[in-house]
N, C-alpha and C positions, 0 to 999 in steps of 0.2 A: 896081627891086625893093627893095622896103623888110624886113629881117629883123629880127623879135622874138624875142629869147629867153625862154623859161619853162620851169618844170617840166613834166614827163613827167605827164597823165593819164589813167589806163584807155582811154579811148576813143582815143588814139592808138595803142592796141597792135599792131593787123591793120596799119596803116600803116609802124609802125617797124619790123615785124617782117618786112615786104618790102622795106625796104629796106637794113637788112641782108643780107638775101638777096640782093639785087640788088647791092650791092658784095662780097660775099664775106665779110662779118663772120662768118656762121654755120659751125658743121662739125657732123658728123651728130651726134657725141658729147654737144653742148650744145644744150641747147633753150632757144632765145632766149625763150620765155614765162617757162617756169621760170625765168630770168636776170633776168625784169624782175618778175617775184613779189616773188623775193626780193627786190631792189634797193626795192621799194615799202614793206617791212618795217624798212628799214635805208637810214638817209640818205635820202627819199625827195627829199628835196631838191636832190639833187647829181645828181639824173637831167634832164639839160634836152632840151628840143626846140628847133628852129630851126623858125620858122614863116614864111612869105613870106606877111606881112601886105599886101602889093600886091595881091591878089588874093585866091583861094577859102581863103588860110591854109592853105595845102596844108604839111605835114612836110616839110620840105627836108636836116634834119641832127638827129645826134643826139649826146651824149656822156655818160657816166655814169661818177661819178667819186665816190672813198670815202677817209677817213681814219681808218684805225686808231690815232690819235694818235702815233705812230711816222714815217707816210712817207702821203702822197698817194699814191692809183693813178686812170689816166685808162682806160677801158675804153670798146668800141662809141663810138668816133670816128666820125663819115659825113657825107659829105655827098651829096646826088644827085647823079648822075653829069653828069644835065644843068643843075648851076649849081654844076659845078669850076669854080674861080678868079678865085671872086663874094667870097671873104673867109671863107665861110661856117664854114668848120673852124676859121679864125683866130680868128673872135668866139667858137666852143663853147672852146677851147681857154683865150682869155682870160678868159671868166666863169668857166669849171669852176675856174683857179688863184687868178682871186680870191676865191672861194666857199672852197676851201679855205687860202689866207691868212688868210681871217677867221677859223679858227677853227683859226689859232695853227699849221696843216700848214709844217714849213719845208720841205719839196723833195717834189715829186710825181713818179713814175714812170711809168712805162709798157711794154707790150710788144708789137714787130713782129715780125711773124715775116721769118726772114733774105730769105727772095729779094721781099719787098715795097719793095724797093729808092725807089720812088717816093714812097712815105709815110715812108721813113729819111729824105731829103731836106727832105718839108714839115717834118718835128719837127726837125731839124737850125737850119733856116731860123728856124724859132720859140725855138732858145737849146738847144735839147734834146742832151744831150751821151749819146753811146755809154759803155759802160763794159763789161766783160766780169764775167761772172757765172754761173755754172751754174744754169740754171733748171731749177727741180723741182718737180713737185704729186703730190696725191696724193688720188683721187677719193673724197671720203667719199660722195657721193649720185649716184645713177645718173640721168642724164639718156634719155638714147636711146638707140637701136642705134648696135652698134660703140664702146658707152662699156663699159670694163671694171669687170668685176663688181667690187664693195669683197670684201675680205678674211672669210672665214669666221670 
């Protein structure tokens, strides 16, 4: 199996957007389309696919990653389920950080949620260090059902 990486375009959206779904990346709250709009508007570059150029170039992984000139974030990690621990997360992960290397990002973040204990392990294995932090947001735009209404 030979993997290409490249940017994210439109026509892989129906593809990425199941398989997302298919690992779990999505919640009712976020609408991964709306997710990849915006991302297309802003850094569209930092959006890559994993392609398995050995064959039909089928979507195998995906990662999208942004820098506010402050700090790196790594968002929508994946790989197919059927080609875990081909490398495939390893390679999104090393071009996402040196995409934003080159444009000066010194430290990139990211967020698991606590009981994905399995992907704590792969970003561990990759250098990625725990730290404790109160995480907060706060929805200015409404995605979907079950996403709380913004403020009167």
């Amino acid at each position: 199996m030979s993997i290409v990486l490249r940017p994210f375009r439109p026509a892989d959206e129906d593809v990425v957007v199941a398989l997302w779904h298919e690992v779990g990346l999505t919640r009712p709250w976020n609408d991964p389309r709306a997710d990849i709009r915006r991302k297309l508007v802003v850094q569209p570059e930092l959006f890559l696919v994993a392609v398995d150029d050995g064959g039909e170039g089928e979507v195998v992984g995906t990662v999208m990653a942004g820098y506010d000139g402050h700090r790196g974030w790594l968002y929508y990690l994946a790989s197919a389920p059927t080609r875990r621990g081909r490398g495939i997360g390893r390679l999104l992960v090393a071009e996402a950080e040196r995409l934003l290397a080159a444009q000066g990002c010194p430290k990139v973040q990211l967020m698991v949620r606590p009981e994905n204990a399995g992907v704590r392990a792969f970003y561990a294995a990759l250098g990625y260090e725990p730290f404790d932090t109160w995480a907060t947001g706060k929805r200015l735009v409404v995605d979907g059902p079950g996403s709380p209404a913004p403020p009167a």
